[in-house]
Rosetta silent file (secondary structure, phi, psi, omega in degrees, C-alpha in Angstrom):
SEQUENCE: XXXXXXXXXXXXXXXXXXXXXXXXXXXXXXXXXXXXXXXXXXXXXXXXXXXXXXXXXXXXXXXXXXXXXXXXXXXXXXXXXXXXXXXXXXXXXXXXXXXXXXXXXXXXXXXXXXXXXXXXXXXXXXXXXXXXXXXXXXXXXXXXXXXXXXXXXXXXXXXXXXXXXXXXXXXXXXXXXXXXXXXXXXXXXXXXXXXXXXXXXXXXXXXXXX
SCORE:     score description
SCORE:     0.000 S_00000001
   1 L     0.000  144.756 -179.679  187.526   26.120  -32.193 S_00000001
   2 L  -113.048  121.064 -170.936  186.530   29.148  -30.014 S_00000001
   3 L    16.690  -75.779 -155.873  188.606   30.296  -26.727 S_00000001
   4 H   -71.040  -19.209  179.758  186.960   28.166  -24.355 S_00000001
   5 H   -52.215  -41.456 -165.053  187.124   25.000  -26.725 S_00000001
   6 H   -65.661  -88.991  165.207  190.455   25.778  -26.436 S_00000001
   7 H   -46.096  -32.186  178.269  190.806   26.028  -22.288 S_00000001
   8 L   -72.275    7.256 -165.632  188.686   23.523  -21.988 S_00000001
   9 L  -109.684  -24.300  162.140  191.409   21.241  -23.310 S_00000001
  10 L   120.378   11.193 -152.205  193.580   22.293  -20.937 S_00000001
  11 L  -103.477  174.596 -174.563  196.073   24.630  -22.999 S_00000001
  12 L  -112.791  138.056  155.203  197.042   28.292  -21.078 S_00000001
  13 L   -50.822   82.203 -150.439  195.513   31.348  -22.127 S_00000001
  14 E  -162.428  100.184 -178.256  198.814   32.549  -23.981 S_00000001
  15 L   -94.945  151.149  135.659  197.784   34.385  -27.592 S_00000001
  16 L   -82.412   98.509 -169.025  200.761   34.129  -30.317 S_00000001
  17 E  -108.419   99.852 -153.005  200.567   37.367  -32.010 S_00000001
  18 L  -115.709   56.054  172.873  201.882   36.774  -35.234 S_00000001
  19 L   -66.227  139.441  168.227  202.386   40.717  -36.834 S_00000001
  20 L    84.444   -3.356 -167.099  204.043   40.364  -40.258 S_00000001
  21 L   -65.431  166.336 -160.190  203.989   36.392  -40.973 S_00000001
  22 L  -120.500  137.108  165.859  204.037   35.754  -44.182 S_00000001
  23 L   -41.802  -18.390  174.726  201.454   33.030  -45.804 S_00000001
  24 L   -93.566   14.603 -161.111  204.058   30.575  -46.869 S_00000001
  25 L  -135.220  -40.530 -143.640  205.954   30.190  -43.494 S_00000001
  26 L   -71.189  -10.019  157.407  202.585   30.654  -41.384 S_00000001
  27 L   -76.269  -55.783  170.887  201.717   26.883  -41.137 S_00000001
  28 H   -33.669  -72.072 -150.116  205.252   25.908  -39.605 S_00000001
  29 H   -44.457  -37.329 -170.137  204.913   28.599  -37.068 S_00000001
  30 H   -93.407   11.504  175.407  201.559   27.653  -35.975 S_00000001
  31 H  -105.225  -35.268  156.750  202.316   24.117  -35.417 S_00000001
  32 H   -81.382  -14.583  155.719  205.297   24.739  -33.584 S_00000001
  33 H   -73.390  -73.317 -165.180  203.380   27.440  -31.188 S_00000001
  34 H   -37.762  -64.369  179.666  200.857   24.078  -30.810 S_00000001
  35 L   -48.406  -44.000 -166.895  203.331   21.815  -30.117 S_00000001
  36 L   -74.677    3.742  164.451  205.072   23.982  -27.634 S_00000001
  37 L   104.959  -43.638  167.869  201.378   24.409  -25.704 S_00000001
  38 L   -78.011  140.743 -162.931  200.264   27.559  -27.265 S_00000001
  39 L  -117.816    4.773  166.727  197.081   27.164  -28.895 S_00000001
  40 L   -94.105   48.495 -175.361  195.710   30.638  -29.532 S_00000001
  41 L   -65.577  123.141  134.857  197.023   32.603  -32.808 S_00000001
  42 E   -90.080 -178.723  171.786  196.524   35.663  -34.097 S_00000001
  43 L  -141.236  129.628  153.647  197.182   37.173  -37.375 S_00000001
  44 E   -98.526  169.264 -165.580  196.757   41.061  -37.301 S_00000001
  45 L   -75.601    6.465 -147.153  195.162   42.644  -39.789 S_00000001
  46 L  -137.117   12.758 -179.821  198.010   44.624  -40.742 S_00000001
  47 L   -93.928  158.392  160.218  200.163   41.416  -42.063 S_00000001
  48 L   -38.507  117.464 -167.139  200.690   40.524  -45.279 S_00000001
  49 L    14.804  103.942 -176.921  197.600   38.918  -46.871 S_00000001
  50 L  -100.282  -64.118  173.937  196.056   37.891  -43.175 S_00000001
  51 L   -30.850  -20.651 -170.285  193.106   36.343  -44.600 S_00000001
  52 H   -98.827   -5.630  175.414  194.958   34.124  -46.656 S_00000001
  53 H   -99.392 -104.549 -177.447  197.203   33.032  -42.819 S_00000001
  54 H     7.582  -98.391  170.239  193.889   33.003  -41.321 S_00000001
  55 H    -8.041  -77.987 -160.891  192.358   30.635  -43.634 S_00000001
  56 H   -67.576   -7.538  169.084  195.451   28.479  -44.080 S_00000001
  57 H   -91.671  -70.810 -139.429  195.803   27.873  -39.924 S_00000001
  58 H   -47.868  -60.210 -173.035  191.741   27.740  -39.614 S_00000001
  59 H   -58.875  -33.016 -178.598  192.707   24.549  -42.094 S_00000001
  60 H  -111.680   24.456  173.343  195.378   23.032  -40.734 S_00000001
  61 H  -118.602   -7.176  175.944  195.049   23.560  -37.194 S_00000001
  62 L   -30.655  102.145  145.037  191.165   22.494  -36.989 S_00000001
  63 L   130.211  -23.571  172.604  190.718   20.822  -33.764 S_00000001
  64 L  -131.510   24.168  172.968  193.774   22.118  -32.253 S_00000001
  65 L  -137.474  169.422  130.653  194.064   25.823  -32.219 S_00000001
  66 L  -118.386  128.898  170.292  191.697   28.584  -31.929 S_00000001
  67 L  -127.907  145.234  148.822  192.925   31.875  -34.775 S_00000001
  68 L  -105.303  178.958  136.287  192.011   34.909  -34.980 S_00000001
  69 L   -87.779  136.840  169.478  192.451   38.171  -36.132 S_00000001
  70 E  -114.843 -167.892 -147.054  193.765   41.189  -34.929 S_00000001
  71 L    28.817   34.845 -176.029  193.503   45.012  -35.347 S_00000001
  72 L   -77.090  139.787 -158.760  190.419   44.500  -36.863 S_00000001
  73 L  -125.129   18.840 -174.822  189.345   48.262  -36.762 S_00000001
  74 L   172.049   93.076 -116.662  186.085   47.747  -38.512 S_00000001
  75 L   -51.105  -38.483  174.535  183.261   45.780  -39.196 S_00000001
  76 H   -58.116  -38.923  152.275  183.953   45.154  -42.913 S_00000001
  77 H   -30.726  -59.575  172.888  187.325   43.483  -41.063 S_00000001
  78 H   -73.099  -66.438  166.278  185.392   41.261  -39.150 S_00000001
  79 H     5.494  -75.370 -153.063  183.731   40.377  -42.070 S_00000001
  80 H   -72.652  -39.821 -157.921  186.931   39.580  -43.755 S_00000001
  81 H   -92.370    1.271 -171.853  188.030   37.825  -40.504 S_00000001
  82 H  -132.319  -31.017  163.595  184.965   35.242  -39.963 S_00000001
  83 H   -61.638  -53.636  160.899  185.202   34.337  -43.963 S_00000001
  84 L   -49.806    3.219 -173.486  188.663   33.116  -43.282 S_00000001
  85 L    45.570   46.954  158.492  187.353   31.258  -40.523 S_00000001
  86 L   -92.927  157.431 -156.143  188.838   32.930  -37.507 S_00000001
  87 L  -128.791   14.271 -163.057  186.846   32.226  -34.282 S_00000001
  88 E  -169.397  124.389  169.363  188.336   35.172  -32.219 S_00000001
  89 E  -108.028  162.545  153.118  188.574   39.180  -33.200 S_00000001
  90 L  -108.722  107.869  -95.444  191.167   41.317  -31.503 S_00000001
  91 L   179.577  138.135  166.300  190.918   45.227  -31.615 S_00000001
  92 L   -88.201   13.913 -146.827  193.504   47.696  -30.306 S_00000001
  93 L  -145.866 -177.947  179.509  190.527   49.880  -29.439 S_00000001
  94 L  -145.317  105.856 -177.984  186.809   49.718  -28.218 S_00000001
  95 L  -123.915  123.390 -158.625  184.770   50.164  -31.104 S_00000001
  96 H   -90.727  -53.348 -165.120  180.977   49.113  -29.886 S_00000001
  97 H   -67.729  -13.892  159.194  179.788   48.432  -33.844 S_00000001
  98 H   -63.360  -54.501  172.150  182.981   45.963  -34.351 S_00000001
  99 H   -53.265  -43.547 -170.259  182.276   44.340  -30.787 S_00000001
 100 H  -103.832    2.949  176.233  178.730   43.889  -31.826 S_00000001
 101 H   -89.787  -54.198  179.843  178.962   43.063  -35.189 S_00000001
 102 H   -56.738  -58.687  179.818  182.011   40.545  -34.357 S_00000001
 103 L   -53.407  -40.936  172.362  179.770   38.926  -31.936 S_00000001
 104 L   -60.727  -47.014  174.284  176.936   38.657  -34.738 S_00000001
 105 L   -42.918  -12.766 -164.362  179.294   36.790  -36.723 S_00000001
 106 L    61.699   33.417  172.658  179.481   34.435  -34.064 S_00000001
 107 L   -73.531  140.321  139.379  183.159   35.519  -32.955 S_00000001
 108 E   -77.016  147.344 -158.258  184.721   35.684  -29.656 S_00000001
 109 E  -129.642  133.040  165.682  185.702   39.229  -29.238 S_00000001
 110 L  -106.738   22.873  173.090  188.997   40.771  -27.455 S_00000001
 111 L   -11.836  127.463 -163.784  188.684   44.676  -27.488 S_00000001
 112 E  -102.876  151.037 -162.260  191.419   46.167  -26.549 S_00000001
 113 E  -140.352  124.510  148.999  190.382   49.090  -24.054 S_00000001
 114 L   -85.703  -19.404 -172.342  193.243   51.073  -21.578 S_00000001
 115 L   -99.439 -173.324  170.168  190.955   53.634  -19.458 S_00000001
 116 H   -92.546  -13.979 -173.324  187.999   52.579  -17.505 S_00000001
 117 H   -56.893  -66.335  171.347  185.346   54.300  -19.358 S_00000001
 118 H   -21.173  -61.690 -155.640  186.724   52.298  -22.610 S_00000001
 119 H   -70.247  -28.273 -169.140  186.511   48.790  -20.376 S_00000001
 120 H  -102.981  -22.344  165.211  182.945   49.132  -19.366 S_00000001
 121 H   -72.477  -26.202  174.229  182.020   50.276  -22.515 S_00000001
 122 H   -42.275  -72.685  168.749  183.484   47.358  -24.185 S_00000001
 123 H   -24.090  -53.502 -178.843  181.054   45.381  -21.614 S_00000001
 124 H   -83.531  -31.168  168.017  178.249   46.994  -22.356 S_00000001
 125 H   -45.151  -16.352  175.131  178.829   46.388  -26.012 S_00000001
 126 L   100.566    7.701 -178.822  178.441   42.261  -25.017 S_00000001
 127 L   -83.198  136.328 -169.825  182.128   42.104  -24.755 S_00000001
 128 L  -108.487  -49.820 -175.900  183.297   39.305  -21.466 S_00000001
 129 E   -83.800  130.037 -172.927  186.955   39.432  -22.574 S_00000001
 130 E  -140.277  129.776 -178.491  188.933   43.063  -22.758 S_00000001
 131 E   -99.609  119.830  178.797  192.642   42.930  -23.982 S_00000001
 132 E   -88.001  133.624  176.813  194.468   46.057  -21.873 S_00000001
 133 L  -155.151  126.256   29.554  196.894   47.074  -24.349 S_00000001
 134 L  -103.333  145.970 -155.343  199.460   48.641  -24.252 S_00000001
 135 L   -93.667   11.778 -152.658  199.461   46.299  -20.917 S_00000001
 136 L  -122.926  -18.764  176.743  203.411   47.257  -19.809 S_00000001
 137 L   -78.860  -12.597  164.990  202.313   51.194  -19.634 S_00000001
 138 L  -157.287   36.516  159.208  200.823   51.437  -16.321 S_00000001
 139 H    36.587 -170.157 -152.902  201.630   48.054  -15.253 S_00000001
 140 H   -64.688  -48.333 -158.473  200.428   44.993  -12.996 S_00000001
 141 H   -52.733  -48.749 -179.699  199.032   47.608   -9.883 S_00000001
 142 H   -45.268  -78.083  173.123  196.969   49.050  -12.788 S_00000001
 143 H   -15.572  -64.712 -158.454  195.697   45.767  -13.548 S_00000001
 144 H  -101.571   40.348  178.569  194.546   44.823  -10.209 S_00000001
 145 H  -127.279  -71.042  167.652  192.870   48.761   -9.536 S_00000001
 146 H   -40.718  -54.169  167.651  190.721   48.013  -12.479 S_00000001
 147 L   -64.657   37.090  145.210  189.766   44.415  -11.944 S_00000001
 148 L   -91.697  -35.902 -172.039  188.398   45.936   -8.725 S_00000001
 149 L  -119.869    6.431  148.266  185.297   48.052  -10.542 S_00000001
 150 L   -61.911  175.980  179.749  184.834   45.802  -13.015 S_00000001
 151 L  -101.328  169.676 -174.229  182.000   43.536  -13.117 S_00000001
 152 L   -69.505   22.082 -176.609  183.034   39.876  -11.848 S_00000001
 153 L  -132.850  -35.965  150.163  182.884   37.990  -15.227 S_00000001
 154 L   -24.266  119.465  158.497  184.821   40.501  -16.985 S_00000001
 155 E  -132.351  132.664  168.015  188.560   39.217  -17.809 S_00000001
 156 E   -72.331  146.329  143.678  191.587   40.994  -18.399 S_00000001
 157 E  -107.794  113.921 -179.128  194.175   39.962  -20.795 S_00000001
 158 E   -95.825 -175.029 -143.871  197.210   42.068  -21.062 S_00000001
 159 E  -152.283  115.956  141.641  198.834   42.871  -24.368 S_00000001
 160 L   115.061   95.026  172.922  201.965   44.732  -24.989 S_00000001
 161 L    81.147    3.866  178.245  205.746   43.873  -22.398 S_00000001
 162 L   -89.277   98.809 -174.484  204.198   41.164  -20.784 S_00000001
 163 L  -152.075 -165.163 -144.248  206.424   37.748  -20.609 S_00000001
 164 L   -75.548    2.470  157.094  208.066   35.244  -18.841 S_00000001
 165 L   -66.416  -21.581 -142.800  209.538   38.066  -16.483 S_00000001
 166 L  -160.878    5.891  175.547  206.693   39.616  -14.996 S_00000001
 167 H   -40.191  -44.850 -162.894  203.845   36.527  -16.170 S_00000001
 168 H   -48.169  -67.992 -136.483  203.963   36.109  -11.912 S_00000001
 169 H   -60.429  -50.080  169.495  203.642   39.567  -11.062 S_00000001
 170 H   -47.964  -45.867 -164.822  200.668   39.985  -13.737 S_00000001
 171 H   -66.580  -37.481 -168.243  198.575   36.829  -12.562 S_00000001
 172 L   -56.976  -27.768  174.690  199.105   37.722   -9.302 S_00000001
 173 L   -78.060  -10.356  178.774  196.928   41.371  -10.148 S_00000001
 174 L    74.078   47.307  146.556  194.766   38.892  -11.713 S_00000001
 175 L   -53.755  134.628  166.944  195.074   38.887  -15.341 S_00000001
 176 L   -42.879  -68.999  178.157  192.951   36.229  -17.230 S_00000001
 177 E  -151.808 -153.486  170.637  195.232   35.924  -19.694 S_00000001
 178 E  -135.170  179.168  176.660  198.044   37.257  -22.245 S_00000001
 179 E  -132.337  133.648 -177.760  198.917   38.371  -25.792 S_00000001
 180 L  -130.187   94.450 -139.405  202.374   38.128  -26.676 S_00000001
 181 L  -112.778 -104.766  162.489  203.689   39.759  -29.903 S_00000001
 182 L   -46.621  -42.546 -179.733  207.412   40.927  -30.689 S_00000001
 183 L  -106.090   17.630  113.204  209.045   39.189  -28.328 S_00000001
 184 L   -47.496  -78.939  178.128  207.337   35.864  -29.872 S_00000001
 185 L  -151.860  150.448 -170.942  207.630   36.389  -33.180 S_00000001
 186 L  -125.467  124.699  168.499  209.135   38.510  -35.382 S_00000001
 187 L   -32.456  135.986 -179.338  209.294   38.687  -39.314 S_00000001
 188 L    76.333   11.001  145.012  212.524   36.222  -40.212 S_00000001
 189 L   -65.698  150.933 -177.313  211.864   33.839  -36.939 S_00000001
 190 L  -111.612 -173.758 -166.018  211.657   30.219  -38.242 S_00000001
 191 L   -93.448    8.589  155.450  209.441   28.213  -36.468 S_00000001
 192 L   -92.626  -31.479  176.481  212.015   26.522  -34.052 S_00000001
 193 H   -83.461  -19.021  170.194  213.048   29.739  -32.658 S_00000001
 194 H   -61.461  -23.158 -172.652  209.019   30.808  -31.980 S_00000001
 195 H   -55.141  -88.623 -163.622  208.665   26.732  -30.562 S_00000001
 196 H   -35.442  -42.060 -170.759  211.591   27.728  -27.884 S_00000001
 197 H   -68.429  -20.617 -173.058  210.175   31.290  -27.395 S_00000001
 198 H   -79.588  -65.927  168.802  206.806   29.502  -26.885 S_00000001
 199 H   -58.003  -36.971  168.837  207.650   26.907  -24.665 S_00000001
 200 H   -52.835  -55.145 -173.021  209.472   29.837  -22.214 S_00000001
 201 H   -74.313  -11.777 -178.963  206.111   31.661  -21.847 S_00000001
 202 H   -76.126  -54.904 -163.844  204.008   27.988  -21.240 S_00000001
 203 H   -59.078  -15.469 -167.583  206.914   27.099  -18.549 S_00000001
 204 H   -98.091  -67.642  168.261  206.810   30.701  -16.939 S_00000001
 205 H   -20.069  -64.095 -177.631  203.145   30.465  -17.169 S_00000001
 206 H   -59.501  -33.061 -151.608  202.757   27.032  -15.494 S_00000001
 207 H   -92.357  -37.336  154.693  205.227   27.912  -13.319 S_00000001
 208 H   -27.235  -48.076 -167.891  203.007   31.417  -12.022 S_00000001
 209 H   -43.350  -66.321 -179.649  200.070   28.841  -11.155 S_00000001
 210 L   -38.013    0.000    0.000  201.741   27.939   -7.888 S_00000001
């Protein structure tokens, strides 16, 4: 499944960024994110064997997630990251030959960009989606200065302090969507406390809408 398969279903644009899982636990987790309404996983690149948590969601989540990878920091990455059958890269950075490469692969691409130069290059690179990360460092005002000089099709996601305190405050600057990492999951969460941590960001989400 690719992002929009994913939205189109009706689920909230709410990534589960799942630094450090481990391949044997990494099924639980992602079925308890699903149940609890998120339906977007990452794996970063920077986990324990991510290809082999990649893979093993791409299988057992088929039809009802979309994963990706993240901190892919290079094309041979994306590589690595479309053979595992992820359907979505993430980048902390705006790297034009990953973004275009990622895209060849037939990826949705997240680039993570903070200035504006970064954001439009990302753009011009074929990128629609740009993850501002870290998104808690010059906060929602930022958000909604940028999404001013952007082009209209462009969507932010922010990445990095964003949760069910400040979800409002963000949408309201008009973030797309979010990434949610550490204060989701953490090595040595089981997969009832990410469900509960999961369901707080859908209900804070949902709840933002109004």
């Amino acid at each position: 499944m690719k992002i929009a398969d994913v939205l189109a279903q009706g689920a909230v644009p709410v990534v589960a960024i799942l630094r450090g899982v481990e391949t044997h636990e990494v099924i639980a987790i992602g079925e308890a994110l699903v149940e609890a309404g998120v339906r977007l996983i990452e794996v970063p690149f920077n986990s324990p064997d991510p290809a082999g948590s990649i893979a093993a969601l791409s299988a057992a989540l088929e039809g009802r997630a979309a994963i990706g990878g993240g901190t892919v920091i290079s094309t041979g990455l994306a590589e690595d990251l479309a053979g595992a059958g992820g359907t979505f890269m993430v980048s902390p950075n705006t790297d034009r030959a990953v973004i275009t490469h990622s895209l060849q692969l037939g990826m949705d691409v997240l680039p993570g960009f903070l200035t504006p130069t970064e954001a439009f290059a990302a753009v011009s690179a074929g990128a629609r989606d740009l993850k501002l990360f870290p998104g808690s460092v010059l906060g929602a005002s930022y958000v909604k200065a940028i999404k001013d000089v952007l082009p209209r099709e462009a969507r932010v996601w922010a990445v990095g302090g964003v949760g069910p305190a400040n979800i409002a405050e963000y949408r309201k600057a008009g973030v797309f969507g979010i990434g949610v990492g550490g204060s989701l999951y953490k090595p040595g969460d089981t997969p009832a406390e990410v469900g509960e941590k999961a369901r707080a960001l859908v209900a804070a989400w949902t709840a933002s809408e109004g």
